[in-house]
C-alpha positions as CSV (number, residue, x, y, z in Angstrom):
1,X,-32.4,-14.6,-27.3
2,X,-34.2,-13.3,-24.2
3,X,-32.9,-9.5,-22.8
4,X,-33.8,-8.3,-19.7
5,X,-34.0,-4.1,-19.3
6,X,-35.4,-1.4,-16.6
7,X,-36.6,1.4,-18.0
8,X,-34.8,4.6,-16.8
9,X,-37.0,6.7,-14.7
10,X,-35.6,10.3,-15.5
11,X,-36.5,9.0,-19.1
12,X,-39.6,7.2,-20.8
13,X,-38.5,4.9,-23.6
14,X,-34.7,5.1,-22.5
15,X,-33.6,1.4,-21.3
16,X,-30.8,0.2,-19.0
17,X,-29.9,-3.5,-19.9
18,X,-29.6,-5.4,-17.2
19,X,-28.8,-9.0,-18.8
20,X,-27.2,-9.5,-22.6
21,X,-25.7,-6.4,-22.6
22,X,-22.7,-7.9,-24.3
23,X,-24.2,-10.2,-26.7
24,X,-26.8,-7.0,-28.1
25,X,-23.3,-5.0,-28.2
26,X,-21.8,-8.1,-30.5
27,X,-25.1,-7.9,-33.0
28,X,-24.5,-4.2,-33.0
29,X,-20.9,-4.2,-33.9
30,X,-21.7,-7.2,-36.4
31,X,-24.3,-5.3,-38.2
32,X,-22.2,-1.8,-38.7
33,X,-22.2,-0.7,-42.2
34,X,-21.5,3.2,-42.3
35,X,-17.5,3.5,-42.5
36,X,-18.0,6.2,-39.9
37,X,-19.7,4.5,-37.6
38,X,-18.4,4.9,-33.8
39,X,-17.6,0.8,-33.7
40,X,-15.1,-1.3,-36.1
41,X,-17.3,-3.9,-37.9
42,X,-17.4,-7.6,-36.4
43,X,-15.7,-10.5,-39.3
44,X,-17.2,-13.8,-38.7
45,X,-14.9,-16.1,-37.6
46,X,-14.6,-20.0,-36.1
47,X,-17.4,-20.9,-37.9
48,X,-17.3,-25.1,-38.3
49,X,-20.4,-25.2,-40.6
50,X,-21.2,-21.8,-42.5
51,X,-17.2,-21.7,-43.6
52,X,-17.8,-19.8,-46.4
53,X,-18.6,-16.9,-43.9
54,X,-15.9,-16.8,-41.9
55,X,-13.9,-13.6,-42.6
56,X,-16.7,-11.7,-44.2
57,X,-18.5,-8.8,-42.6
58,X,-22.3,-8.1,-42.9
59,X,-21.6,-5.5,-45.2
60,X,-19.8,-8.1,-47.3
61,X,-22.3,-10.8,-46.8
62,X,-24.9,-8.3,-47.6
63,X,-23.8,-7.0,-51.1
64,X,-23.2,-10.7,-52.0
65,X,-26.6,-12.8,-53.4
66,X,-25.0,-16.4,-53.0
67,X,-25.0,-15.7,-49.4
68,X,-27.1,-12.7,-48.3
69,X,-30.0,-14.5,-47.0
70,X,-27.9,-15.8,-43.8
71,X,-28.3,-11.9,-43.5
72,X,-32.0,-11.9,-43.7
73,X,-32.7,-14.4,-41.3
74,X,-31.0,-12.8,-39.0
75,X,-32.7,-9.5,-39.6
76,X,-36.0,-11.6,-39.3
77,X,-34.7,-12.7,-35.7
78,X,-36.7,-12.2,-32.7
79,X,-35.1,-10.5,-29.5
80,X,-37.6,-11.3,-27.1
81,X,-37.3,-8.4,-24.1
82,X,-38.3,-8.3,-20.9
83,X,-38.8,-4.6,-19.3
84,X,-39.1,-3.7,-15.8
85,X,-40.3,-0.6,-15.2
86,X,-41.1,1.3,-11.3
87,X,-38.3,-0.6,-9.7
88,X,-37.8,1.5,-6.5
89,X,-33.7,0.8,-6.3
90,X,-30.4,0.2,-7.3
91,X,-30.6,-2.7,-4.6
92,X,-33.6,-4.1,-6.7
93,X,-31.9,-4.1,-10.2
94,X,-28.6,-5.8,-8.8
95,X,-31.1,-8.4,-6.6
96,X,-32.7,-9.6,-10.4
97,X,-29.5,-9.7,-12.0
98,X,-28.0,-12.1,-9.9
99,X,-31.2,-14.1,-9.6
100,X,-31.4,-14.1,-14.0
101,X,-27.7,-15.0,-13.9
102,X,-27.6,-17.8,-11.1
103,X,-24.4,-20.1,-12.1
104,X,-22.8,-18.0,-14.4
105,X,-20.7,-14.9,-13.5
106,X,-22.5,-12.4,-12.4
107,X,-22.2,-8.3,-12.7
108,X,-19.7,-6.7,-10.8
109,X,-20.7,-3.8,-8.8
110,X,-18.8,-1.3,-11.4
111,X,-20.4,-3.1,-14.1
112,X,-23.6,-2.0,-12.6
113,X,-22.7,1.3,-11.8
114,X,-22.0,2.2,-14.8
115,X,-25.6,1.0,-16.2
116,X,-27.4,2.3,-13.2
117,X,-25.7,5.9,-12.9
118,X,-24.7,7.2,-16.0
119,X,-23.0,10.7,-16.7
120,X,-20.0,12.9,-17.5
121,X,-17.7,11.5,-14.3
122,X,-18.5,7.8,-14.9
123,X,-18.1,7.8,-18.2
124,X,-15.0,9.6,-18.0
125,X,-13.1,7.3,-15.1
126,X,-13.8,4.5,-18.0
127,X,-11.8,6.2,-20.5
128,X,-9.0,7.4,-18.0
129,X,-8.7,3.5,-16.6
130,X,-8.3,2.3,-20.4
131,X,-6.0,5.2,-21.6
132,X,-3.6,6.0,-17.9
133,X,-0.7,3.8,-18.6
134,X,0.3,3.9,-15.0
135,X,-3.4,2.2,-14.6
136,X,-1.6,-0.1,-16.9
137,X,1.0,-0.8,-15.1
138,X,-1.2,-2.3,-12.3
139,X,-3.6,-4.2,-14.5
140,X,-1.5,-5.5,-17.7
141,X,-2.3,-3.6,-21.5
142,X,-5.9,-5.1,-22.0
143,X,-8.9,-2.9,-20.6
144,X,-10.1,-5.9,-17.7
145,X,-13.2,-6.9,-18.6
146,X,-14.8,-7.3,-15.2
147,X,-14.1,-3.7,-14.6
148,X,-11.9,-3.6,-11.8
149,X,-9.5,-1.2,-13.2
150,X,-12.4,1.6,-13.3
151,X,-13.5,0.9,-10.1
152,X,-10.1,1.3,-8.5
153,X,-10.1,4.5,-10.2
154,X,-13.6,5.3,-8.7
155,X,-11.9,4.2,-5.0
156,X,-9.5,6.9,-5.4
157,X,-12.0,10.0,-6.3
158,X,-14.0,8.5,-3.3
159,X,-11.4,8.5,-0.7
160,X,-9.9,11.5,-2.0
161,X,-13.4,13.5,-2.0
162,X,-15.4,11.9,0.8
163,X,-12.9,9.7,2.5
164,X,-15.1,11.8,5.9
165,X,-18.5,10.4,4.8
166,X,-17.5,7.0,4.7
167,X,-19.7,4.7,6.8
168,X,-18.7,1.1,6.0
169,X,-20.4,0.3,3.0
170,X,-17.9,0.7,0.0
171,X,-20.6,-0.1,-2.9
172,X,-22.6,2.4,-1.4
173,X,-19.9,4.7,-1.0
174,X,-18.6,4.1,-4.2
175,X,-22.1,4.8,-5.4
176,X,-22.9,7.9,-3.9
177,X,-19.0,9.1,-5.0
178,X,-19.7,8.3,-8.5
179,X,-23.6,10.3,-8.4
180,X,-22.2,13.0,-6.5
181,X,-19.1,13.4,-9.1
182,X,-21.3,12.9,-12.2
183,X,-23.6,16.3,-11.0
184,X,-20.2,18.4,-9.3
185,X,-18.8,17.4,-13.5
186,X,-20.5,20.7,-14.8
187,X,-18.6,22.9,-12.3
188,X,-15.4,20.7,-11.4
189,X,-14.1,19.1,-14.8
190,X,-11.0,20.7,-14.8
191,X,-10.2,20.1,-10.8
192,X,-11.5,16.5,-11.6
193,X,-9.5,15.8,-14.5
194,X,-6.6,17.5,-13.0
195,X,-6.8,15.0,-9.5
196,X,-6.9,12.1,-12.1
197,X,-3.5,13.3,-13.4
198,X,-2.3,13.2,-9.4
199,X,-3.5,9.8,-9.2
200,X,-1.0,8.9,-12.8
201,X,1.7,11.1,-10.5
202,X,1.0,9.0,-7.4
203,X,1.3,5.7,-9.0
204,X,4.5,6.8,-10.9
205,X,6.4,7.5,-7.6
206,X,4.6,4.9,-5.3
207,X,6.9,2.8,-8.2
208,X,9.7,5.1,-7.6
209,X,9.8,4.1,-3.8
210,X,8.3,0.2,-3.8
211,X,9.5,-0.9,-7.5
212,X,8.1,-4.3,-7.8
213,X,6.5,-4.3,-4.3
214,X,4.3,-1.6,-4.9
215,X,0.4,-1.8,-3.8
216,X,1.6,-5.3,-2.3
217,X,1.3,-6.1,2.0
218,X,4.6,-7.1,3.9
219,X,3.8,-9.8,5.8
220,X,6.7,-12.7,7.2
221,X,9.6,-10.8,6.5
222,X,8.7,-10.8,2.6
223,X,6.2,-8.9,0.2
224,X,3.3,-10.3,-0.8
225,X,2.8,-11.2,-4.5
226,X,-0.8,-10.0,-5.0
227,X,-1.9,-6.6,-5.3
228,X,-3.4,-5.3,-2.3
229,X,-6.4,-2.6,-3.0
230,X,-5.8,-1.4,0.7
231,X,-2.4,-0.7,0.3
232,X,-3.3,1.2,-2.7
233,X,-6.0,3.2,-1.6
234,X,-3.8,4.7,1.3
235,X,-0.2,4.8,-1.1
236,X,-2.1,7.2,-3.9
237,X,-4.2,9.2,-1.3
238,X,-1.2,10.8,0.1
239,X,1.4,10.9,-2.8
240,X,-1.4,12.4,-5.2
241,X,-0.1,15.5,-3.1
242,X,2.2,17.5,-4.9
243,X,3.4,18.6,-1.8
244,X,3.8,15.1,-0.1
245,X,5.4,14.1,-3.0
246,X,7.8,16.6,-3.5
247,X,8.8,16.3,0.4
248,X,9.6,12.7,-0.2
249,X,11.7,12.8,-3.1
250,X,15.3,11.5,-2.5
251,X,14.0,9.9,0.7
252,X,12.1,6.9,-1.4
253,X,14.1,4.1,0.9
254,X,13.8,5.4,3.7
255,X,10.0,5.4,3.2
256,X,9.8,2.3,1.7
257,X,11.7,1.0,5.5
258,X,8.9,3.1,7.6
259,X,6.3,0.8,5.3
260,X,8.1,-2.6,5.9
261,X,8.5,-1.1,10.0
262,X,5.0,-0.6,10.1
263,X,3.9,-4.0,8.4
264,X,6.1,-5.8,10.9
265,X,5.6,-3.8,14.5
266,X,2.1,-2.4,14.3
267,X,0.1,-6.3,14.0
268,X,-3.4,-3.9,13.7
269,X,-2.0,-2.3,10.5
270,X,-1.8,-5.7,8.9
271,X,-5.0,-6.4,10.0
272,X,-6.4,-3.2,9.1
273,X,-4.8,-3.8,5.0
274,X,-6.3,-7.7,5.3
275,X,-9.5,-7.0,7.2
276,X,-13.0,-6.2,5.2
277,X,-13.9,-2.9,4.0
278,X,-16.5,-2.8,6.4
279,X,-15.0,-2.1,9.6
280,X,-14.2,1.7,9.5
281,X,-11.9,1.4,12.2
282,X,-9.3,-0.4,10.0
283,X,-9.6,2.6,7.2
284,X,-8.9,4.7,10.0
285,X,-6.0,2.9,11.2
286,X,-4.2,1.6,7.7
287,X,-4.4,5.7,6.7
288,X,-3.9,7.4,9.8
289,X,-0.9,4.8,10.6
290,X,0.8,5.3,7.3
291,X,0.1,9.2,6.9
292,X,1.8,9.8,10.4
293,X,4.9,7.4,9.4
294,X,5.5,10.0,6.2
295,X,4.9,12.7,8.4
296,X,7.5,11.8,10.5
297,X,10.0,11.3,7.5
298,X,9.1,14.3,5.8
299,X,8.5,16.9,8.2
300,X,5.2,18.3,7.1
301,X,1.4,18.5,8.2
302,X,-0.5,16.4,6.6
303,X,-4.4,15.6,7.0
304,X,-5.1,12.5,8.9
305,X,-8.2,10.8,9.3
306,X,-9.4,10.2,13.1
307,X,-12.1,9.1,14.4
308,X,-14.7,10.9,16.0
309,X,-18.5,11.2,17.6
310,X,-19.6,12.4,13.8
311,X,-17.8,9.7,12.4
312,X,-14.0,10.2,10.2
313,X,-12.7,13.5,10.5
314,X,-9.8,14.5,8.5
315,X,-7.1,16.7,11.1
């Protein structure tokens, strides 16, 4: 088995795996023989040859001598590695992972961030996307595998902390929101754990108001069936606001009208909720369009994003 891993440059003889990262995560949970070690031990199973392994542990295939060899060939079993070390970016890492996985799927961008930038935020966002329910509710029981549930996550702490430094490159947004988060941790756990519980609050009544439409585009006088990130980004950054939020309650239809008004008079909204997530312009219209049609429901200020010499303001 060949491994591919950079070595971490804020620590000598600490690795980031770049390639095999789930296949040396299998061996590990296959070879677990504490009972309080952190992962459940692998069973061998499917096995069209070896049958009388299938079932068995390698604790149990260990204490038996009929078959405890198969154990000590794999012990014997090379891993070759190889380690690059002085890689001068992110950019780099992600540029050799592609090129080592050529026709077969590739990391996704919060796969690598988590490898690549580490700490106390990103790690948490991981555990909140597996654990919120109301996460759930968007992505179906099982934890996706690509990641995409975590990253959402991640696009909600970025919009909601530097929507004003956006530029028009969301991995490098995302990026820098994830490095900044994982350093302000130390000082703003509580205030960061607390705006994940607004997001769990902001999915709940973005429910409320959209039921089985919600995070979906209204285009041709129906709904779309596919969940729209766009529409998501904008729906949780303003009802993550207590005060939004409360203001809106017992007006949910009413709302839900403005949305399906807006979708169907303002052709540069739809646009702006289709187009890429390069062109700040469209962030600035999808959120400033939809903040000022709540505003006008629910009679209070709210922050909008415009667009100015210095870039996004919020006003």
């Amino acid at each position: 088995m060949d491994r591919t891993l950079a070595e971490r440059k804020e620590k000598k003889g600490s690795y980031i795996v770049i390639d095999g990262k789930q296949r040396l995560l299998s061996i590990r949970q296959y070879s677990v023989c504490d009972e309080n070690d952190v992962f459940e031990p692998l069973k061998l199973t499917g096995l069209k040859i070896l049958k009388c392994l299938n079932g068995k542990t390698y604790n149990d295939i260990s204490i038996n001598n009929k078959i405890v060899k198969y154990n000590n060939i794999l012990d014997n079993q090379s891993i070759r590695t190889v380690i690059i070390k002085n890689w001068n970016s992110q950019d780099f890492l992600y540029s050799v992972f592609l090129r080592l996985n050529t026709g077969s799927l590739p990391l996704s961008p919060q796969e690598l961030r988590q490898a690549l930038d580490p700490g106390p935020f990103t790690k948490f966002v991981d555990k909140f996307s597996i654990e919120s329910q109301h996460i759930r509710m968007i992505f179906g029981p099982k934890e996706d595998y690509r990641m995409r549930d975590v990253e959402l996550v991640v696009r909600y702490f970025a919009n909601k902390f530097f929507l004003d430094k956006y530029t028009g490159n969301l991995k490098e947004f995302l990026d820098k929101a994830c490095s900044e988060l994982n350093k302000r941790w130390i000082n703003e756990e509580i205030y960061i754990r607390n705006q994940a519980e607004e997001l769990n609050n902001a999915i709940n009544f973005s429910y409320q108001v959209f039921n089985i439409d919600t995070f979906r585009k209204y285009d041709k006088d129906n709904f779309s069936v596919i969940f729209n990130r766009q529409v998501f980004d904008m729906m949780t950054y303003y009802f993550s606001i207590p005060e939004i939020r409360n203001a809106s309650k017992g007006k949910e239809e009413e709302i839900k009208n403005c949305f399906i008004n807006i979708c169907k008079n303002d052709i540069e909204f739809i646009r702006s909720i289709e187009s890429s997530t390069k062109n700040t312009s469209a962030i600035i219209k999808r959120f400033s369009e939809w903040g000022k049609g709540l505003m006008n429901i629910i009679k209070i200020k709210i922050m909008i994003p415009v667009k100015t010499n210095e870039g996004i303001t919020l006003q």
